[in-house]
C-alpha positions as CSV (number, residue, x, y, z in Angstrom):
1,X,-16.6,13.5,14.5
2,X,-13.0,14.3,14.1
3,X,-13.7,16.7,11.2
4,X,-16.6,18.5,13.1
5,X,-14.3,18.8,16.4
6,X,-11.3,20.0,14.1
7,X,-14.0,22.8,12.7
8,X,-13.5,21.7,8.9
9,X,-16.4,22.5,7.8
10,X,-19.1,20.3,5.4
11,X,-16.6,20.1,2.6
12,X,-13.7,18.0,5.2
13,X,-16.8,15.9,6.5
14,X,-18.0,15.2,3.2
15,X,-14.3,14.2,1.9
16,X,-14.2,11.7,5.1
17,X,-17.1,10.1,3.9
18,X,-16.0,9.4,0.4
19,X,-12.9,7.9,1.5
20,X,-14.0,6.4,4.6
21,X,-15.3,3.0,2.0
22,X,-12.2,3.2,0.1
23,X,-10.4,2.6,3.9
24,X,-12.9,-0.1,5.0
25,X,-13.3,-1.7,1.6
26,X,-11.5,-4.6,2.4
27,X,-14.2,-5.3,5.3
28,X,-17.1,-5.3,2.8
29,X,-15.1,-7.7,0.4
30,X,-14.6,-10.2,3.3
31,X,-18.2,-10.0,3.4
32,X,-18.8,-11.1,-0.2
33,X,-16.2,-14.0,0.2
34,X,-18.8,-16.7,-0.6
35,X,-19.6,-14.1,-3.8
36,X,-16.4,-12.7,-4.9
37,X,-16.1,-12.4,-8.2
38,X,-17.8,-9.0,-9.5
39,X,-15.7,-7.1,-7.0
40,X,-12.3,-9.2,-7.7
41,X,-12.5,-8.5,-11.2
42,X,-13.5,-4.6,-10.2
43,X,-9.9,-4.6,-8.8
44,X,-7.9,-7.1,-11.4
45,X,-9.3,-4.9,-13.8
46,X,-8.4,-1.9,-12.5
47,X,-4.9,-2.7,-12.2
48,X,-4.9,-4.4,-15.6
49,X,-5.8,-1.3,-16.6
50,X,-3.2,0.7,-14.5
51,X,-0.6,-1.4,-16.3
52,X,-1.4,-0.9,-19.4
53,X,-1.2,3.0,-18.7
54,X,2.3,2.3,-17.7
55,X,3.7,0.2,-20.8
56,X,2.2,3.1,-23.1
57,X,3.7,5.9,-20.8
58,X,7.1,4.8,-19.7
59,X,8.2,3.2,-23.1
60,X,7.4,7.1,-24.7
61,X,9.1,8.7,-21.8
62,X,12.2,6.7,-22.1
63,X,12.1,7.1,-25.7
64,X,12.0,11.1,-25.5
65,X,8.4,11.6,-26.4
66,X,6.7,14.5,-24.0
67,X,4.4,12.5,-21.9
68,X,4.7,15.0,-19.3
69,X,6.7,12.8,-17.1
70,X,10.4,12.6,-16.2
71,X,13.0,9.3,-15.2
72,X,15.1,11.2,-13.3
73,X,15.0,13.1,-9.7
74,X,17.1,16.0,-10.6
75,X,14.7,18.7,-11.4
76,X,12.8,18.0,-8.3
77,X,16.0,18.7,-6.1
78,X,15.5,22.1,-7.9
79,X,13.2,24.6,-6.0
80,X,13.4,27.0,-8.8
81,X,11.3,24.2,-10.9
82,X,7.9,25.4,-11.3
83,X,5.9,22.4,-9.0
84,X,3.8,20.3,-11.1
85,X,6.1,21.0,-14.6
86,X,7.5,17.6,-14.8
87,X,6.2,14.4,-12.4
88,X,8.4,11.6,-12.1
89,X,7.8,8.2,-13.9
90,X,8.6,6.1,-10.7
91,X,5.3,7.5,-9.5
92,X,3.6,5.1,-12.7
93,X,5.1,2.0,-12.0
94,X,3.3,-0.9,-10.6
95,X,4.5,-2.5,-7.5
96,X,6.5,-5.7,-9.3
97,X,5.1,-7.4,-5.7
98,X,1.7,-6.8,-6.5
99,X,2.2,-8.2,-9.6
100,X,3.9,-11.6,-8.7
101,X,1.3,-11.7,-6.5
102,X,-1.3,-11.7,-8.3
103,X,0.4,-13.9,-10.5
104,X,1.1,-16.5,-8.4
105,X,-2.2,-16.4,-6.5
106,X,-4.3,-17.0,-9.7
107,X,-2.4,-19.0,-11.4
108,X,-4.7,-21.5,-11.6
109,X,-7.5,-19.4,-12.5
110,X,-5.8,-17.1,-15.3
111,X,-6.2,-18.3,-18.9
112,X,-2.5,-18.4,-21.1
113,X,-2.9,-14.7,-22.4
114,X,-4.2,-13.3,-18.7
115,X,-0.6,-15.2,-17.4
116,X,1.0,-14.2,-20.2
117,X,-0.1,-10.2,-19.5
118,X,0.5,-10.1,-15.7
119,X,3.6,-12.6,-16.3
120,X,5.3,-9.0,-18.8
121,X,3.4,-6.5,-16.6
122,X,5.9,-8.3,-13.8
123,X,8.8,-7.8,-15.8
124,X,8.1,-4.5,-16.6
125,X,7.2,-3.4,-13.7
126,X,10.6,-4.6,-11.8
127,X,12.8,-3.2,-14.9
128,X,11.1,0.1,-14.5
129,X,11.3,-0.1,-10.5
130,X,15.2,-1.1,-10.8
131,X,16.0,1.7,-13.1
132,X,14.4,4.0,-11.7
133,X,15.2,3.2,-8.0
134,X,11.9,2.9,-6.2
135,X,12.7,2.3,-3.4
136,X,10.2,0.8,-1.5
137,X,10.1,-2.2,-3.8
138,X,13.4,-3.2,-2.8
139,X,12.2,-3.1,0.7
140,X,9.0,-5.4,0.5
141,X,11.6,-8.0,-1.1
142,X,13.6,-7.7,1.5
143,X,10.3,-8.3,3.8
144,X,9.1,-10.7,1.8
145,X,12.5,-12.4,2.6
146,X,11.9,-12.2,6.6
147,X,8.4,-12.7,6.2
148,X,9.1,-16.1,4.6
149,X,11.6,-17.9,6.7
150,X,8.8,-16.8,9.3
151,X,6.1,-18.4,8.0
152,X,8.1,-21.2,7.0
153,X,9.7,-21.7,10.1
154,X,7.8,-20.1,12.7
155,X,4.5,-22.4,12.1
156,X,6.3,-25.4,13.6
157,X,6.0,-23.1,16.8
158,X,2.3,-23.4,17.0
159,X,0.5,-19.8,18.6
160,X,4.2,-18.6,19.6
161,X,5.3,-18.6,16.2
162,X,2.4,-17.4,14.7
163,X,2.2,-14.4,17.2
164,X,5.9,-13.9,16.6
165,X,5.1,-13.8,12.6
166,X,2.3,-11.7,13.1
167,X,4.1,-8.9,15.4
168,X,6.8,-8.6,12.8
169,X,4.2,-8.0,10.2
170,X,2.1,-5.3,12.1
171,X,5.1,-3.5,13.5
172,X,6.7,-3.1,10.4
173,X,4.2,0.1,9.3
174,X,5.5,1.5,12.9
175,X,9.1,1.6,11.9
176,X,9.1,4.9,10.6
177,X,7.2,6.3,13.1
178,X,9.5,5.6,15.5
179,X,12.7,6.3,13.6
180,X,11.0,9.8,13.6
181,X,11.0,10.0,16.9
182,X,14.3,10.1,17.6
183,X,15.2,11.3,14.3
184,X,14.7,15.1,13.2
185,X,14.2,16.4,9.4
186,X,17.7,18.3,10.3
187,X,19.4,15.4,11.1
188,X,18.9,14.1,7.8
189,X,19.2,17.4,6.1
190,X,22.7,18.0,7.7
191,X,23.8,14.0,7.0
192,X,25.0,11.8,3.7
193,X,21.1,10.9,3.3
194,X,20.2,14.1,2.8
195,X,17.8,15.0,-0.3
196,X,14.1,16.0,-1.1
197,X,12.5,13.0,-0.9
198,X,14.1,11.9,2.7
199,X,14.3,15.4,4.3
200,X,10.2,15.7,3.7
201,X,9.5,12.4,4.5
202,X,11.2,12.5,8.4
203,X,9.6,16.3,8.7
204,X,6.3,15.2,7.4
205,X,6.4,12.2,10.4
206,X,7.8,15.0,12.9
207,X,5.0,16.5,12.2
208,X,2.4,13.7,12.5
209,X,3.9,13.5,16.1
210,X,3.2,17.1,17.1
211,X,0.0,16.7,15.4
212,X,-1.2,13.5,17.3
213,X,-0.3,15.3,20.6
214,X,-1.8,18.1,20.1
215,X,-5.3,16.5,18.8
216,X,-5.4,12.8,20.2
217,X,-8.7,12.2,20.8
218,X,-10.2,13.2,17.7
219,X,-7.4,14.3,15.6
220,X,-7.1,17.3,13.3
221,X,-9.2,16.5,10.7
222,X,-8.8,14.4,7.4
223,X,-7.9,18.2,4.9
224,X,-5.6,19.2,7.8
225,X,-2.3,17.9,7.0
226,X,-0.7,20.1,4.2
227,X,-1.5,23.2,6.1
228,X,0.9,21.5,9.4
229,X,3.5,20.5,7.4
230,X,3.5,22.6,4.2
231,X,4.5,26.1,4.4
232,X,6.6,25.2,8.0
233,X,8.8,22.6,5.7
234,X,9.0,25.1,2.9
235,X,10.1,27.9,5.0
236,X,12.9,26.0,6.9
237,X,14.3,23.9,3.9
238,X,13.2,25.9,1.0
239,X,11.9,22.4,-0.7
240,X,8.4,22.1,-1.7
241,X,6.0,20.5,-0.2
242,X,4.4,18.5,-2.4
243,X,2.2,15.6,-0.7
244,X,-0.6,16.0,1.5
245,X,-0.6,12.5,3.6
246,X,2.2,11.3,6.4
247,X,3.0,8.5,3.8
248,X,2.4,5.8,6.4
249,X,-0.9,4.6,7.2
250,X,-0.7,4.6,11.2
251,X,0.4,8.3,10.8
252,X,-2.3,8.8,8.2
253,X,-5.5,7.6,10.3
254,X,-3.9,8.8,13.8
255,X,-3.2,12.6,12.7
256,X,-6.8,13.3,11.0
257,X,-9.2,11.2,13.1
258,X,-7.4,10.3,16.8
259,X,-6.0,8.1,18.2
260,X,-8.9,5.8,18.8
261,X,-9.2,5.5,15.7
262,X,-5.6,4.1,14.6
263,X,-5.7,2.0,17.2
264,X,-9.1,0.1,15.0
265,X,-7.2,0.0,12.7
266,X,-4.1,-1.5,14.3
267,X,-6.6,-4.1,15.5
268,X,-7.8,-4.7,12.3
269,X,-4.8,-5.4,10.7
270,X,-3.6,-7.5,13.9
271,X,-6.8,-9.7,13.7
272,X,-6.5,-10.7,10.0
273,X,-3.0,-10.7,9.2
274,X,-3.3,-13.2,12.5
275,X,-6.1,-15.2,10.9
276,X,-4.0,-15.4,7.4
277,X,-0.8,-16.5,9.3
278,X,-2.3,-18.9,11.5
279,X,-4.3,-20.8,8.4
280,X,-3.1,-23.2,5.6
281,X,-2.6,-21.7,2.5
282,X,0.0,-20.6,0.0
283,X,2.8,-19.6,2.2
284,X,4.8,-18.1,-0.7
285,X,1.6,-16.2,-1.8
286,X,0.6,-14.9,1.8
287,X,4.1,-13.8,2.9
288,X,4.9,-12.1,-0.1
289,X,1.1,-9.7,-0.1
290,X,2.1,-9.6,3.4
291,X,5.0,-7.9,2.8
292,X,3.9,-5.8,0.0
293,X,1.4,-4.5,2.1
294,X,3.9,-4.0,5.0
295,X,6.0,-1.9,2.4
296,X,3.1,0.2,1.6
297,X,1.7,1.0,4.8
298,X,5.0,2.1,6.0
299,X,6.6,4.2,3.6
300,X,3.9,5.0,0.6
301,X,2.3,7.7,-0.1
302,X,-1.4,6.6,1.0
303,X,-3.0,7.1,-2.6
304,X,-6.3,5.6,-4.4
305,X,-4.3,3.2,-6.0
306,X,-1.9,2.3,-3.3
307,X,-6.0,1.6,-1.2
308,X,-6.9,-0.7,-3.8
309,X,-3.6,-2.7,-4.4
310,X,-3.9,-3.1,-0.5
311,X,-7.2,-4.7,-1.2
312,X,-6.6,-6.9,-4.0
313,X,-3.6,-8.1,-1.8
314,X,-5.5,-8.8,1.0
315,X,-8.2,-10.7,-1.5
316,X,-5.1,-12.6,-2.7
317,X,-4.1,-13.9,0.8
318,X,-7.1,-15.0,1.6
319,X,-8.2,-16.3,-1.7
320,X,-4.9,-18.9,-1.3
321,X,-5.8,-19.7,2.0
322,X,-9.7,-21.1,0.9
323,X,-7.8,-22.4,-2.7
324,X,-5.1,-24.2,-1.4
325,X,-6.2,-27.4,-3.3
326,X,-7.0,-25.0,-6.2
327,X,-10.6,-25.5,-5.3
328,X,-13.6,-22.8,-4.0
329,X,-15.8,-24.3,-1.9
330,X,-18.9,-21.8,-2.1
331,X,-21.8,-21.7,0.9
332,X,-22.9,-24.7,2.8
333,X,-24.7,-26.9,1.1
334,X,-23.3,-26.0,-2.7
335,X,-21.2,-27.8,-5.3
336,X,-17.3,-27.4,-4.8
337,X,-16.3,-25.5,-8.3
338,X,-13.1,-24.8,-9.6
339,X,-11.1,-21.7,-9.2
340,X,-11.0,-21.3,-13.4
341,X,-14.8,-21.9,-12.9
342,X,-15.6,-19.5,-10.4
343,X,-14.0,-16.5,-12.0
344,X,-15.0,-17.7,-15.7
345,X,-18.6,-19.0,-15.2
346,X,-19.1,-18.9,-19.1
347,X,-16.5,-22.2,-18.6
348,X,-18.8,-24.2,-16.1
């Protein structure tokens, strides 16, 4: 509806409904929770093979080899750069949170050499992020941090502390937003934080804002947001513009299909980061997907793999919640199997 009202044509319409089950997937995998393992090893494998990408590509880049990519910032603070010459590495590297995650959630499932893999990919992956300087990892740890002592503490609170949890969890993603609203791309362009990558990503939420006025009901269609931004950004800061999403998932949603439709969402994420809180389970585990999803709803860019990292998160908070006693207790009725069992039937 919001592509048709925004006039975008078949080709914007068809583009919502290819992503539309990449944005929802994580409600058909709740679905399948009594039968989860052909899609959780469509995602473990996915990323098992994103990291393997990485430990080719970033060892060869740091070496010198020309993989096409770059470790360092500088040319893209260079307009003169042809856009699309060089891509930085840090956009390669897996979350280091993802991958504890996953580590520690299955830990009890994973043979030696599947620990083994994810237990390097970790390593790797936080090496890589430290040097060079992603950012938001450093912010889900410190999340991870707050969400913790949160969980920890807050559970002793009964609904208040669970609602308090909760809140901090779902407002995190908003953050930004409102930062931008009292915060201009100029601001930052004229201050000590100035640079590319800041100046682009306050302007691209400015943006978002004018946009979600403008087009609240219905929003201004999922192809729409380069063409707001873009060329306006360009003109003023003579940067390019070189993303085509908000990077924050409220934004996202809000500015192509309306504001009904970020508020679903909002609820979504309310109901079952309220129904993973307020459940026993791996407290370490939960807290820290919680926060690496917090991270990535709030400040990255809203890619395919960023999607499916969300989901394999979200699969790893709830799989600790129903494994606590590293156990899987499958439909009413059935034998309770083990967790090594249940993702490795050939071992039954």
């Amino acid at each position: 509806m919001a592509d048709v009202a925004a006039g975008g044509g078949i080709t914007d319409v068809a583009k919502t409904a290819a992503r539309m089950p990449i944005y929802f997937t994580i409600i058909v995998l709740f679905t399948l929770i009594y039968n989860r393992q052909q899609p959780l090893q469509f995602v473990l494998g996915f990323f098992a093979g994103t990291v393997i990408y990485f430990a080719v590509v970033y060892p060869l880049t740091i070496a010198g080899f020309p993989t096409g990519y770059m470790t360092a910032d500088a040319s893209l603070y260079d307009t003169t750069v042809e856009l699309g010459s060089n891509v930085q590495v840090k956009w390669l590297v897996p979350d280091p949170g993802l991958m504890l995650c996953v580590l520690l959630c299955f830990r009890h499932s994973f043979s030696f050499g599947q620990k083994l893999f994810w237990s390097l990919g970790f390593i790797a992956a936080l090496a890589a992020a430290l040097s060079v300087e992603v950012r938001t990892s450093f912010l889900a740890a410190a999340i991870f941090l707050v969400l913790y002592l949160l969980l920890q503490g807050l559970r002793t609170w009964g609904k208040v502390g669970v609602s308090i949890a909760v809140a901090t969890f779902c407002i995190i993603p908003l953050v930004p937003v409102v930062i931008a609203e009292f915060v201009t791309a100029s601001d930052v362009y004229n201050s000590d934080y100035n640079s590319w990558s800041n100046v682009e990503r306050i302007f691209m939420l400015n943006i978002a804002s004018e946009a979600i006025k403008s087009s609240p009901m219905f929003g201004t269609g999922s192809s729409s947001f380069w063409s707001l931004y873009g060329p306006r950004f360009e003109e003023i800061f003579n940067f390019p513009a070189v993303v085509t999403s908000p990077h924050n998932l409220y934004a996202e949603i809000t500015v192509s299909w309306g504001v009904p439709a970020g508020l679903m969402i909002f609820v979504l994420i309310v109901l079952l980061s309220a129904n993973a809180v307020g459940r026993k389970g791996n407290t370490v585990v939960i807290s820290l997907a919680l926060a690496v999803i917090a991270s990535n709803y709030a400040v990255q860019p809203f890619a395919e793999g960023v999607r499916l990292g969300t989901i394999l998160l979200w699969f790893c908070v709830y799989f600790s919640i129903e494994n606590e006693n590293t156990a899987i207790r499958k439909r009413p009725g059935s034998e309770v199997v083990t967790c090594r069992q249940s993702l490795n039937p050939q071992l039954s």
